[in-house]
N, C-alpha and C positions, 0 to 999 in steps of 0.2 A: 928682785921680784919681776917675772916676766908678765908681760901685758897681754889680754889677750889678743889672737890674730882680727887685725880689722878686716870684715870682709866685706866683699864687692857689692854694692849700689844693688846689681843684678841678680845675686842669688839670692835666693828666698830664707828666712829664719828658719828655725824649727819649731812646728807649733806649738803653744806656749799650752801648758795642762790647766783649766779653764771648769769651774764644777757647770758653767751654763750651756756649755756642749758635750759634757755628759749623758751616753744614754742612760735613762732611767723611766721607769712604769710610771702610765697616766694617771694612776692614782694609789695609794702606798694603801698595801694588806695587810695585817695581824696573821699572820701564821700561825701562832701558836692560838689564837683564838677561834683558826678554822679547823684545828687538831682536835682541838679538845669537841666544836659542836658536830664534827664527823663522830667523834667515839661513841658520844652521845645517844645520836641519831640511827648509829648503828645496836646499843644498847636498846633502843626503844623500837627498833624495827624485830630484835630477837623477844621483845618481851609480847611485843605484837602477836607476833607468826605464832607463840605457842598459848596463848589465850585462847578464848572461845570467839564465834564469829559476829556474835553480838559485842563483846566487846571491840573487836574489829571496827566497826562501822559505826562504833560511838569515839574511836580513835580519829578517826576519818572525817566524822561530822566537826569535832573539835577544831582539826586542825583548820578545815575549811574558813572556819568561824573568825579565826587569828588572823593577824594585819598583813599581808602582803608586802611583802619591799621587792621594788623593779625598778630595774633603770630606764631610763626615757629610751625610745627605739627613734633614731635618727641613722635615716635612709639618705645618701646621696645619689641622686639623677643626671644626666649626662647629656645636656642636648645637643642632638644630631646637626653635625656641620655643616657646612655646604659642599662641600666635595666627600666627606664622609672620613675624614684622617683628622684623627685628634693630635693636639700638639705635643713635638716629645717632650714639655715641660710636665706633662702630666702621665704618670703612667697607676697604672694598681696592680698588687696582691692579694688576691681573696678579697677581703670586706678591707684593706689597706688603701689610702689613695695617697701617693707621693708627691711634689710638687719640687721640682729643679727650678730654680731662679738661673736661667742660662742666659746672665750679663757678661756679657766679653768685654768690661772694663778690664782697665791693666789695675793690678794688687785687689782686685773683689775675687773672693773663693767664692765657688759655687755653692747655696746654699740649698739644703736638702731637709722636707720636712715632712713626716707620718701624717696622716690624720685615721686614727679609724670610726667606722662606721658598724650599723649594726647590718647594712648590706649596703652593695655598691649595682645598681641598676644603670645597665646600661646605653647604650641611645636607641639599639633592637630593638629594646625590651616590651612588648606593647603592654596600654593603659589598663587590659582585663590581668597580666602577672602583674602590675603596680599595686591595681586595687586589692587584689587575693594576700598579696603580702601583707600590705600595713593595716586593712581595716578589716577585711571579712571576717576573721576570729573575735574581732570587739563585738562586730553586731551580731555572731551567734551564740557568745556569752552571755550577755546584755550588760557591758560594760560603759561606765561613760569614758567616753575620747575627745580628746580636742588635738584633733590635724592641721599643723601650720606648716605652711609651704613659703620658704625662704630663700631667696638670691636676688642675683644684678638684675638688672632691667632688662627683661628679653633673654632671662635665659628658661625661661616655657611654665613657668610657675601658675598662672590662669588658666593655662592649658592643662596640667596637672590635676587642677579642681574641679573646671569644668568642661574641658576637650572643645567637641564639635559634633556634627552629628555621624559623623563616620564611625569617628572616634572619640565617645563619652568618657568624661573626665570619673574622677570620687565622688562626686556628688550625684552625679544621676544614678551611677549604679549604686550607690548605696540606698538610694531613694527606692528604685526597686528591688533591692536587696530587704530591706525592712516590709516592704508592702507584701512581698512575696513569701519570707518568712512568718510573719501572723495572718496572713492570708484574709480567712472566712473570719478571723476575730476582731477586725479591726473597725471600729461603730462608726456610723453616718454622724450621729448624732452629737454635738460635745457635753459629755457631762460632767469630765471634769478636767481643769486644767490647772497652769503653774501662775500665780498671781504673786508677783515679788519674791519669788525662789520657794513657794510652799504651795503644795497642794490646796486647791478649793475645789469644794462640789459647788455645781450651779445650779441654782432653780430654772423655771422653766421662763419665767423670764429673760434672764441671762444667755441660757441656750438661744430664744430668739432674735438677740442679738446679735450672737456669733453666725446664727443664721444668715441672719441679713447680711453682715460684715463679709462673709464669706462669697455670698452672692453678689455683693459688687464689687469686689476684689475677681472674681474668675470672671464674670461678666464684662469688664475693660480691659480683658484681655482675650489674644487674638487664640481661637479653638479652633487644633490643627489636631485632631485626634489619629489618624493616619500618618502623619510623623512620627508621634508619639509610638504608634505601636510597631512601626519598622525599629525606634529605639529600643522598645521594649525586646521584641523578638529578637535584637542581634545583644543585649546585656543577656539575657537569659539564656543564648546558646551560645555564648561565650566561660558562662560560670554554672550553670546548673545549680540552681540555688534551690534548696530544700523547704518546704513548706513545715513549719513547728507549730500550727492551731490543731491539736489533736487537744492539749489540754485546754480548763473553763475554766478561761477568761475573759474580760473586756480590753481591747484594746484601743487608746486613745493617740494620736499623730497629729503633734503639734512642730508646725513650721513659721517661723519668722528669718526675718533677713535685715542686717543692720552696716553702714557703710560709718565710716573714719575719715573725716575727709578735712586738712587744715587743722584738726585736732577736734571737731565738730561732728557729733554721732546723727547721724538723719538713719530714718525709716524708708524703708527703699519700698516696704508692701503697704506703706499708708493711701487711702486712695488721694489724699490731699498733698499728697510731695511734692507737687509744684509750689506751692505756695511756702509750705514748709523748706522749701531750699531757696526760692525766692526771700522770705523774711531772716534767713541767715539763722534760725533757730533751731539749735540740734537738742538730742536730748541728753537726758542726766543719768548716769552712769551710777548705782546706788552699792554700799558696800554694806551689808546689815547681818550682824552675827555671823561673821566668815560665809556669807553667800551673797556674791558680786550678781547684779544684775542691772538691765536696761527699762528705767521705768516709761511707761506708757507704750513699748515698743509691739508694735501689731503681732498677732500671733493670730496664727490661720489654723484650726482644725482641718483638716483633709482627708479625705473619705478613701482616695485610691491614689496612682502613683500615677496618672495622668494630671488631676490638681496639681499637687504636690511641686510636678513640671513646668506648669505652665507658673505657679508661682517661683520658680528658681529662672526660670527665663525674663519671667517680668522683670523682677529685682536686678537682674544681671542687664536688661538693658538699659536701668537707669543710675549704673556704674559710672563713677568719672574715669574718663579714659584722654590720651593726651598725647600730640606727637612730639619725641623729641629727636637728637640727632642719631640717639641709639637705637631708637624703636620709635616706629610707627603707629603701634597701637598701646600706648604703656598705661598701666594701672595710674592713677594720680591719688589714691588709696588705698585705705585696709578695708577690705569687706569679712563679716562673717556672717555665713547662713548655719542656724542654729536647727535639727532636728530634737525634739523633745516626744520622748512615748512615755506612756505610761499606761499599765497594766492594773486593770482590778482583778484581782483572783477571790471565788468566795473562800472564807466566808466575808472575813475583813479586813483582808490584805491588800495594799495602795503599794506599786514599787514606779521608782520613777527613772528613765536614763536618759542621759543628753550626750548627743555628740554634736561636737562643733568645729565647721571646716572655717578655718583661716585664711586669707591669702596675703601675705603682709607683701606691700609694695615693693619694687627694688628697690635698692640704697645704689644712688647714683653720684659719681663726680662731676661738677660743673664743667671742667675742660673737656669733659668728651659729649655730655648730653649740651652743654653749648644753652644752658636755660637762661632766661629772661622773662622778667615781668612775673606773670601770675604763675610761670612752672618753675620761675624758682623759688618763690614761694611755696609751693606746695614740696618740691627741693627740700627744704630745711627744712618743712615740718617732719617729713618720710625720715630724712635723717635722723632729725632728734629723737623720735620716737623708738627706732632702728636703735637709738644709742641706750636709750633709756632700756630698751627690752634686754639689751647687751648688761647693760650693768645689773639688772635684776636677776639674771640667770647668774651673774660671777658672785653676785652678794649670794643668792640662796645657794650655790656651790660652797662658800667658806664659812656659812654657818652651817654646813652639814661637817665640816672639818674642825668644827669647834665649839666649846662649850657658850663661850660669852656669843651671841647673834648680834649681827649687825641690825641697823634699820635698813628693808628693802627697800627703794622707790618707787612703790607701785604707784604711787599717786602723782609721778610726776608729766604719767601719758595717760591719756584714754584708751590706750592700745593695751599697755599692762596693767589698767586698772581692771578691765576686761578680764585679761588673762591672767587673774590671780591665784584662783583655786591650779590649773594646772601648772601653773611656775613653783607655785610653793609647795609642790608636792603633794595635793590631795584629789588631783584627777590625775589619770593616765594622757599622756600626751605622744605626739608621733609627729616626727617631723622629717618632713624631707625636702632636703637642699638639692636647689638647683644651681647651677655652673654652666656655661658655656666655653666649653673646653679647648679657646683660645688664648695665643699668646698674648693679645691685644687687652684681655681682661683679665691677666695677671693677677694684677694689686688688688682687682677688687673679689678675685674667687678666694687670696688667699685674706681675706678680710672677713668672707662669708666661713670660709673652711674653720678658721678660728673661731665664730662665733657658732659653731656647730660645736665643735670640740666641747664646748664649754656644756652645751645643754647634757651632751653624750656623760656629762659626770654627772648629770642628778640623781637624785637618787628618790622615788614615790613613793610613800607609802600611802598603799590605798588602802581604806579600813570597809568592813563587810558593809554591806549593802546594808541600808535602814529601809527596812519594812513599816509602811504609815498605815500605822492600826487605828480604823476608825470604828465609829457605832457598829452597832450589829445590822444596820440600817443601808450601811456604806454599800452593799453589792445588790440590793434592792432598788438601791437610787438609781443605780447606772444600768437599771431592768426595767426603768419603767417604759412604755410604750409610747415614746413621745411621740409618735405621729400624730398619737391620739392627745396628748397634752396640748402641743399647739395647738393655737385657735385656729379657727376655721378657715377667716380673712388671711393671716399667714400662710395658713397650709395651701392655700389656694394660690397667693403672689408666690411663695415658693415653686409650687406647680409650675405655672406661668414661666417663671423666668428659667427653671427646667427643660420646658419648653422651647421657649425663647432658645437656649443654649443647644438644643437640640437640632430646631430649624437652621441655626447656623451651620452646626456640624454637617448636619444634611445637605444644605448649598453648597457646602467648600467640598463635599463629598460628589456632588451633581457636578461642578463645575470643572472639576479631578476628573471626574467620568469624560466629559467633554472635551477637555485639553487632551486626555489618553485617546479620546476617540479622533479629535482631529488632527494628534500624532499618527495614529493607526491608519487614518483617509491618507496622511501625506505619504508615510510610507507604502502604503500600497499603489499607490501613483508614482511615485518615484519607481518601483519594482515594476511595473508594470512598463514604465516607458524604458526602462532596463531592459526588460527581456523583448521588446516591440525591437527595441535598437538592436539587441542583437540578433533576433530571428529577422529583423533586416539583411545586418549583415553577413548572418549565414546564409541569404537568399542570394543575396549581391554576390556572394561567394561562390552560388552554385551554378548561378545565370550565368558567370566569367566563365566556369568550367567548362559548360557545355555551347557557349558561344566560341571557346578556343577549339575545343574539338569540333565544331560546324565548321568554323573556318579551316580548320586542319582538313576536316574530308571534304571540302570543297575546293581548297585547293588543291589534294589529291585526285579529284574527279574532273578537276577542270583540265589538268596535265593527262590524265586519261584520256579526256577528251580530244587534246589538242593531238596527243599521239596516232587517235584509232582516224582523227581527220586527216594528218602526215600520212599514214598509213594507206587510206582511202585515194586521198588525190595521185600515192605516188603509184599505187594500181592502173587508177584511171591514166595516167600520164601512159604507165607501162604499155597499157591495150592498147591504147590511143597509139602507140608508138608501134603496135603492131600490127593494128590496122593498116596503117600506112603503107607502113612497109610489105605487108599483105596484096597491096591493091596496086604498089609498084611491081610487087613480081607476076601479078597478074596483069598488067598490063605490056609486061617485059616478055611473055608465056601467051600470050592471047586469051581474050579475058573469053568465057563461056559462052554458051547463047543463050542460055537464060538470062543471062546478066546478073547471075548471083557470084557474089561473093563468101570465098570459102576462108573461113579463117578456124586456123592449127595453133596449135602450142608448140612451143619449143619441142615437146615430147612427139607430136605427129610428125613435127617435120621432120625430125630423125629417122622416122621410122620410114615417113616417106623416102630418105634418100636412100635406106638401108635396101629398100623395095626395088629404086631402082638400079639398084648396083646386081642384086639378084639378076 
């Protein structure tokens, strides 16, 4: 029996057939069970076409009515480098992103792995194609969403939701995307709002509540309405967003804003936050008949999409933020700002939708963020809660692949406890992963990539919208003329602080005027002593010109002179010399008896000898 050949140290095996590097599909189809609903579908589209066109559109109405199923739409983002070359570990195909583990250890095979997406946004891309993609369709539907923006620390996820003022993140333009959509229909006044996940009407009591509440939540904040509308003007001619108040209704705009912070939920729009984060006491996170919410958590009615603003700036600057060795400015929390509308239409129709932007913290490694003390502290909490979000998307994926359900743990963050309706599939959700497309954050893009993957297989089903049918009273409520309801003394401190709010706008508007004016004095003074300096120098320029041509015909005329003076004396010399010699040959001749003196030219005297030779 011969043995097989031993081979050398050096050459490599032949790989071994292995089912875990197997290609195979991210998640297994029934063929024959999409055969059969295509035959189906196509039976019932021919049974369609040849009916009448009222049954048509009672076909239509039907199917509208039936449960939706859709997969979660997770967006991967790309942030721009600093030289602008992403690494070759990372390349993409269409909506594909690749990821090469390019370790030059000796016996490591380079490892090679897919991820798809439902689009790949790239570092170009600017923030008006981000928003148009993932939300615009939600808010012209009137769908609810919940947008969680996910990855490492510093790879632009804050910037994602909220930009800057150049460049507005999701949140602002959707802010006037909504306001600009219901337009003329959207009420000053609150009459009805969401109280522990269910609609209430409010008396008029209540309203003056919100009233007040409302007025000194914008009142303690800083009214920069000229900001606001250069934001405005560059969202709106960026997306051209259509106005939908043709149809009667009332429309109500409810905004709150709520921070995660050590696992501790605080109100970021209470006017009392300091004390509230000074006492260490967050609030309670409530789970009641499948509807997760924040009890006592402020909720602001909002009249237009300048409020709206200055409440999403408030809340954002009293965000915990924190340096580490990775970032400069890093999130040390989860925030979510919740918009809530809701629409009355008569007669007695109440329909409610909420969207809600996320921004969940990076998930950071200690050896590169280098934490200590209270941020690694808040370190572990980001993590656990990170892990915990992790395991509830993997549990709700394998109970969709299986009859027996696990238990989820939503209860073991306030992060997922939060986000329970759209993990478990009864909201629509949209996520987009961010990565910083270096080789140095490797381990942790392909930690985020993988936790994208996982959400990429849910699967939602969202069921018809629930129409809340109240009295026949319900659209008269929200008609009554409350200017005139409040009392007098309110209507008046309302005024007042109207006012008040107004006189400010006007000073920072006066004082705008002033700085632009004593921009406009300095530059005109700076131009001015510009054009002094240079019609100097054009002058200095022209005086050289004509001082070098003075000089030039000066010293032309000075050599003129000196020639026609040579010229003059060597005359005088000449006569002078003829003189002389004149007055010797008349003395040579016997000089006359007059005693004058004859003087000839060279030409007499020739003449004279010519005379006497005759």
């Amino acid at each position: 029996m011969s043995s097989a050949p031993i081979r050398s140290f050096i050459q490599a095996r032949d790989p071994s057939v292995d089912r875990r590097f197997r290609p195979r599909p991210m998640r297994r189809v029934n063929l024959i069970k999409l055969i059969s609903e295509d035959e189906e579908e196509n039976d019932s589209w021919s049974d369609t076409e040849s009916e009448h066109g009222s049954e048509t559109t009672e076909s239509i109405s039907t199917s509208s009515n039936s449960t939706q199923t859709d997969g979660a739409l997770v967006y991967l983002r790309l942030r721009p480098t600093t030289d602008g070359v992403v690494s070759s570990s990372y390349t993409t195909d269409k909506n594909v992103f690749i990821t090469r583990n390019s370790s030059d250890r000796v016996g490591k095979n380079l490892t090679e792995k897919h991820f798809t997406f439902s689009d790949i946004i790239s570092s170009s891309v600017p923030q008006a194609s981000v928003y148009d993609t993932c939300i615009r369709k939600s808010i012209e539907t009137e769908e609810n969403l919940t947008i969680l923006t996910y990855g490492t620390s510093g790879s632009g996820k804050t910037y994602t939701q909220i930009g800057n003022t150049e460049n507005p993140g999701l949140i602002p333009r959707a802010l006037e995307h909504i306001f600009t959509f219901y337009g003329s229909q959207v009420q000053d006044y609150p009459c009805v709002s969401i109280v522990n996940a269910a609609i209430n009407f409010l008396n008029v009591n209540e309203i003056e509540d919100h009233v007040k509440l409302r007025r000194k939540v914008l009142v303690a904040t800083n009214t920069e309405r000229c900001n606001h509308e250069r934001l405005k003007d560059l969202v709106l001619s960026e997306h051209g967003f259509e106005s939908n108040d043709s149809e009667e209704k009332r429309v109500f705009v409810w905004v709150s804003f709520a921070e995660i912070y050590n696992e501790m939920v605080y109100d970021l729009l209470n006017p009392s936050y300091e004390q509230q984060l000074s006492k260490k006491k967050g609030l309670t996170i409530v789970s009641n008949k499948g509807q997760v919410f924040i009890k006592n958590l402020t909720s602001i009615c909002v009249r237009n999409s300048f409020e709206a603003q200055l409440l999403l700036r408030a809340g954002t600057q009293r965000i915990t933020f924190g340096s580490t060795a990775v970032n400069n400015h890093s999130s040390r929390s989860h925030f979510v700002f919740f918009i809530d509308v809701i629409t009355v239409s008569p007669p007695d129709v109440v329909e409610f939708h909420s969207y809600k932007f996320c921004d969940l913290a990076g998930s950071e490694r200690l050896h590169k963020t280098q934490n200590v003390g209270n941020r690694l502290k808040e370190a572990q909490r980001i993590n656990t809660s990170l892990l915990v979000l992790g395991r509830c998307l993997d549990a709700v994926y394998h109970n969709q692949q299986k009859k027996n359900a696990d238990v989820v743990p939503y209860r073991e963050s306030k992060l997922t406890t939060l986000l329970q309706a759209p993990l478990v599939g009864k909201e629509k959700m949209t996520m987009i992963v961010n990565i910083n497309p270096l080789d140095e954050y490797f381990e942790e893009n392909l930690n985020v990539l993988s936790f994208a993957s996982i959400a990429k297989n849910i699967i939602f089903k969202q069921k018809p919208k629930k129409l809340v049918k109240r009295s026949r009273y319900s659209w008269l409520a929200c008609n009554v003329p409350l200017n005139q309801s409040l009392s007098t003394n309110e209507n008046t401190e309302y005024l007042r602080e109207e006012i008040k709010i107004l006189n400010n706008e006007v000073e920072n508007l006066t004082n705008e005027v002033a700085r632009l004016e004593r921009e406009l004095t300095t530059q005109e003074m700076s131009l001015r002593k510009e054009l002094i300096s240079g019609n100097e120098a054009i002058v200095q320029r022209i005086e050289e010109n004509w001082r070098r041509r003075l000089d030039q015909q000066k010293n032309y005329y000075e050599g003129r002179i000196q020639i026609l003076q040579d010229q003059l004396k060597n005359q005088r010399n000449f006569y002078e010399e003829k003189i002389r010699t004149q007055q010797l040959h008349n003395k040579s001749n016997g000089s006359p008896k007059d005693g004058s003196i004859y003087v000839t030219d060279s030409g007499s005297d020739a003449d004279a000898d010519d005379s006497d030779l005759n």
